[in-house]
C-alpha positions in Angstrom: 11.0 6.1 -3.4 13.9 6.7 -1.0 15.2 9.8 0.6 18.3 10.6 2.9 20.3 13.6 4.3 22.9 13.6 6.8 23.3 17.1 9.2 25.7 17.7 11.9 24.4 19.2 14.8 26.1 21.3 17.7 25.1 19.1 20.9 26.2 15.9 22.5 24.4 12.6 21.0 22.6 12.0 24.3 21.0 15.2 23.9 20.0 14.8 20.1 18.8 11.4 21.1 16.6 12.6 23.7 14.9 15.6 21.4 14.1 13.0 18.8 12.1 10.6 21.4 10.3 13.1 22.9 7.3 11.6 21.3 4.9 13.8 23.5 6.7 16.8 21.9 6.2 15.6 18.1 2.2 14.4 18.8 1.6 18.0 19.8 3.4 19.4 16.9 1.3 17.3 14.7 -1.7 17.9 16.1 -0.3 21.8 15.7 -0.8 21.2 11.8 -4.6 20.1 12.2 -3.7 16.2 12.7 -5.5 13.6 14.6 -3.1 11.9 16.6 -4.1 8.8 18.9 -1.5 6.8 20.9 -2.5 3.0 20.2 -0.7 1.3 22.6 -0.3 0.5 26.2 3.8 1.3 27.2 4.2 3.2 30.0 7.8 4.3 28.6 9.2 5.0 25.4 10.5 1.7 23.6 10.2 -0.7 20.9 6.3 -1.3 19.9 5.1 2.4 20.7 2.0 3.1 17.8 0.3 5.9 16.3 -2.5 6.6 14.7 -3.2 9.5 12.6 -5.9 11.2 10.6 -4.7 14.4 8.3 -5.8 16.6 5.3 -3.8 16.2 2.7 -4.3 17.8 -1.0 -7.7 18.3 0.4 -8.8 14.9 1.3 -8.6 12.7 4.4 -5.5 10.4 5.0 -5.0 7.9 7.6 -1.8 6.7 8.9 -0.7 4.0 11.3 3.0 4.4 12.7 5.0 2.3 14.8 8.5 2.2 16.5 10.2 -0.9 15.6 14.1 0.4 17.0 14.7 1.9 20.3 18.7 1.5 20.6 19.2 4.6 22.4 21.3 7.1 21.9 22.3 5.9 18.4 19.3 4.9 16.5 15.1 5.0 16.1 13.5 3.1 13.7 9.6 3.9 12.4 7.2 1.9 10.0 3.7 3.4 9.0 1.6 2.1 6.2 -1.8 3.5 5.0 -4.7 2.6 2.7 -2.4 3.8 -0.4 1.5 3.9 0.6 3.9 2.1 3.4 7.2 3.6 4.7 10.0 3.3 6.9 12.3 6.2 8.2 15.6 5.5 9.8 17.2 7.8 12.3 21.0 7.0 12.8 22.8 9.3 15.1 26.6 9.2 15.0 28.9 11.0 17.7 31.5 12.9 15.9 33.0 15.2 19.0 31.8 15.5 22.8 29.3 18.3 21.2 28.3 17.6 17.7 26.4 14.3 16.6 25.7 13.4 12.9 22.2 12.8 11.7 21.4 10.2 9.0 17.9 10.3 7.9 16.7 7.8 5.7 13.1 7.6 4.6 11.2 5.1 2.3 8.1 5.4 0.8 6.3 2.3 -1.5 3.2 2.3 -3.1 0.1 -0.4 -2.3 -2.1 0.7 -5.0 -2.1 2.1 -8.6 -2.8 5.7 -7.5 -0.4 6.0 -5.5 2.1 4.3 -7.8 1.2 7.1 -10.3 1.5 9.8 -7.4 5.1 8.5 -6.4 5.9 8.4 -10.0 4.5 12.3 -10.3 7.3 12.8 -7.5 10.2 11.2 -9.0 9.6 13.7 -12.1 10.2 16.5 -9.4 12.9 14.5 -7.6 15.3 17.5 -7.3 12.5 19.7 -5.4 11.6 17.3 -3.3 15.0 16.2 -2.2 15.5 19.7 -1.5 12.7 20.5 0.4 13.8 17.2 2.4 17.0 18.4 3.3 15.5 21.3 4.0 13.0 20.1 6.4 16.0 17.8 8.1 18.4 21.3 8.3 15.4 23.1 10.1 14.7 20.0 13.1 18.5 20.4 13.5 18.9 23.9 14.2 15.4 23.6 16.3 17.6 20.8 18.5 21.4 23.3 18.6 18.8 25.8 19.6 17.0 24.0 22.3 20.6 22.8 23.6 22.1 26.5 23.8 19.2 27.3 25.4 19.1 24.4 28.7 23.4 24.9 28.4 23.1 28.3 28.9 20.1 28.1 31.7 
């Protein structure tokens, strides 16, 4: 099952780029939501091979998640893969400068099934396909006003 969106954003690509690696910032946010988050490798810096794991509720039982950066081409692009007991998944984050302050977000995500349940849950989610894409887009719409926010905010410090 694939999603994408596309959102402009009011700030300078550099800037967008650096809010979306701020992997420090997005491993406390999760961990926010009641996530387990452990960093799995050994980079001193963000790049190429940085991995995750993570432990989550979800529907009321106990998920487990490994992610891993597999494009660092800054300012223009991140790359993740993350696969599970159940599902695997990619999502692509293409960043586009369209003016000196506003930068295009692509966001592609990909999600396959491993085993029969979860075949049967992605199917479950293809029959609600408008909601979901919505609440996608949604989702996408809020990280980029949280980024024109934090932008206004250190322009106008």
């Amino acid at each position: 099952m694939r999603f994408t969106t596309k959102q402009d954003i009011e700030a300078p690509v550099a800037f967008v780029f650096k809010a979306l690696s701020d992997f420090d910032i997005w491993e406390r946010a999760a961990m926010r939501r009641g996530a387990e988050v452990e960093r799995t490798d050994a980079l001193t810096h963000a790049g190429v091979g940085m991995a995750w794991k993570s432990r989550f509720a979800y529907r009321g039982r106990p998920r487990m998640i490994d992610l891993q950066l597999v494009t660092f081409d800054a300012p223009t692009q991140l790359a993740f893969t993350g696969q599970s007991l159940a599902v695997e998944g990619s999502a692509n984050l293409d960043m586009m400068e369209m003016s000196a302050r506003r930068t295009r977000i692509h966001v592609v995500a990909e999600v396959t099934p491993r085993t029969l349940s979860a075949r049967l849950f992605l199917q479950s989610l293809r029959l609600a396909r408008a909601r979901i894409d919505r609440k996608f887009e949604q989702r996408v719409a809020q990280l980029a006003a949280d980024i024109e926010q934090r932008f206004r905010a250190v322009r106008g410090a």
